[in-house]
N, C-alpha and C positions, 0 to 999 in steps of 0.2 A: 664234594660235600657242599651243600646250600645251606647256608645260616641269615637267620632271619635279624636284619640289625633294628635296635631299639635305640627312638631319639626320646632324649630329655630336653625341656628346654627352658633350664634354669642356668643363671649365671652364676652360679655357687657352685662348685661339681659335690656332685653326690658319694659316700664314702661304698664304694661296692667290693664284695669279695672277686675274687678274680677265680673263672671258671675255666677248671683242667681243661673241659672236652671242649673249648673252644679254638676252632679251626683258625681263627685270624686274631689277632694280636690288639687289645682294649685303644682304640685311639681317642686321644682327649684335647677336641682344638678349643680354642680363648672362651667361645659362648655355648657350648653345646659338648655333652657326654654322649659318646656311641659306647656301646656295648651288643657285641656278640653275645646271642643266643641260640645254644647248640640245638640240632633240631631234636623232635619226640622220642623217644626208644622204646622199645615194645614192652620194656618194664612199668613206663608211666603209660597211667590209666588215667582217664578222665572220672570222679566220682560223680553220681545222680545225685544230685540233692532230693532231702526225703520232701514226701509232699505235703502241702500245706493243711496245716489243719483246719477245719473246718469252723468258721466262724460263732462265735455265740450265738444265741437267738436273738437278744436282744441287738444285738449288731444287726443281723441280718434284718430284724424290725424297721432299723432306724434306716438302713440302705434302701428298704419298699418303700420309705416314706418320704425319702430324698427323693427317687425317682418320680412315685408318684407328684409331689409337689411340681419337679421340674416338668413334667409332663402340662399340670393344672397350672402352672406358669406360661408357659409357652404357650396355650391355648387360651388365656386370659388378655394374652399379649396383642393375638391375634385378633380378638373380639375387638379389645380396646381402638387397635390399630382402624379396625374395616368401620367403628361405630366414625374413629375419627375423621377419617375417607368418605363415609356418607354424610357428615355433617358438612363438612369441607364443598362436595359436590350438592346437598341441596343449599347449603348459601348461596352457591356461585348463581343456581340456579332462579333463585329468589329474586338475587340482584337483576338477572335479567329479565324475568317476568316484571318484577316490578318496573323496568325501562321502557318494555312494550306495553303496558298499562299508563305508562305516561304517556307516550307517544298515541296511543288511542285516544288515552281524553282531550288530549290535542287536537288530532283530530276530531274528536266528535264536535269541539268548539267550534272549528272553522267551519267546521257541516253547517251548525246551528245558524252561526256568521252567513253563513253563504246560503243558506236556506231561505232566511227572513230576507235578504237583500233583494232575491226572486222575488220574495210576497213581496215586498216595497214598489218594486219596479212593475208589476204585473197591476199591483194597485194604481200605479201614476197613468200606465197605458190606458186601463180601463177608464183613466176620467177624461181622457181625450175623447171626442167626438169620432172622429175616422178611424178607429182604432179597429173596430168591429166587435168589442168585445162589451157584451150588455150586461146588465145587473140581473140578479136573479129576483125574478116575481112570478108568483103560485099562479098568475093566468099565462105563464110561459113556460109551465112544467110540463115532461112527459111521464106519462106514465103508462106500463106494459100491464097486459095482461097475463095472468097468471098460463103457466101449462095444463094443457085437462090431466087427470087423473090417469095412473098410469095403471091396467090392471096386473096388478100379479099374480105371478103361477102358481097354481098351490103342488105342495110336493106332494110324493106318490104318500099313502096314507101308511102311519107305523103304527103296528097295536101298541098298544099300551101296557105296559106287563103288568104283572098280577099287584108287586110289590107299588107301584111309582102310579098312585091313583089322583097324583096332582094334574094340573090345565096344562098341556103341552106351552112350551117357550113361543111366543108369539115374535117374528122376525118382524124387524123395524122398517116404516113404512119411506123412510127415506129423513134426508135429511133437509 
């Protein structure tokens, strides 16, 4: 016969009936109560508990409206988070635009610097004598003459339709 032992585990012992159909004998050490529990018999039945009843309406209102909320929460949550995340990412991004924007105007400084130091030095060469390099005067200019005229091809010829009694688009003659 298999019996199932049950532990307590209080230091007070508990005051139990003692049961006929137990196979083994109640044993009681210093901190702990066992007790033998006889097994099932076909006389005990387990009962169904009846089923639940069905909630009020208002109950079930307020449950739609928990859920719903929890839903419009979590999805608020999420917004708030991704707004947060994009704010975060275009600062960073700002920071560093604006570092390459310093760094440009920097550069464009030293350009300017080093630009004008050319004209300076190009100025000093040209007032040396052996330098080769002359002043500029209107009886030392050249000047080209123009290209002739280029004829263009006229396209094959399109009627005109009935409706569009305007001057066809005239194509540009060049730039």
């Amino acid at each position: 016969m298999s019996a199932a032992i049950r532990a307590t585990g209080s230091r007070r012992q508990r005051a139990q009936t003692p049961d006929p159909a137990a196979s083994t004998p109640q044993v009681t050490p210093v901190n702990r109560t066992l007790t033998a529990v006889p097994p099932m018999t076909a006389s005990q039945t387990v009962k169904v508990l009846p089923a639940q009843a069905t909630p009020p309406l208002w109950l079930r209102a307020l449950l739609g409206v928990q859920r719903a909320s929890s839903v419009l929460t979590l999805l608020l949550v999420v917004a708030c988070l991704s707004v947060y995340g994009w704010t975060v990412y275009s600062q960073q991004m700002m920071r560093k635009q604006s570092r390459q924007l310093e760094i440009l105007r920097r550069q464009e400084g030293q350009l300017a610097v080093a630009n004008e130091t050319l004209k300076n030095q190009l100025a000093k060469l040209a007032e040396h004598p052996g330098s080769g390099l002359v002043s500029p005067a209107p009886d030392r200019m050249i000047f080209l003459k123009s290209a002739p005229p280029r004829h263009r091809a006229t396209p094959p010829h399109k009627p005109a339709s009935a409706g569009n009694s305007q001057k066809p688009a005239s194509n540009p003659l060049g730039y």
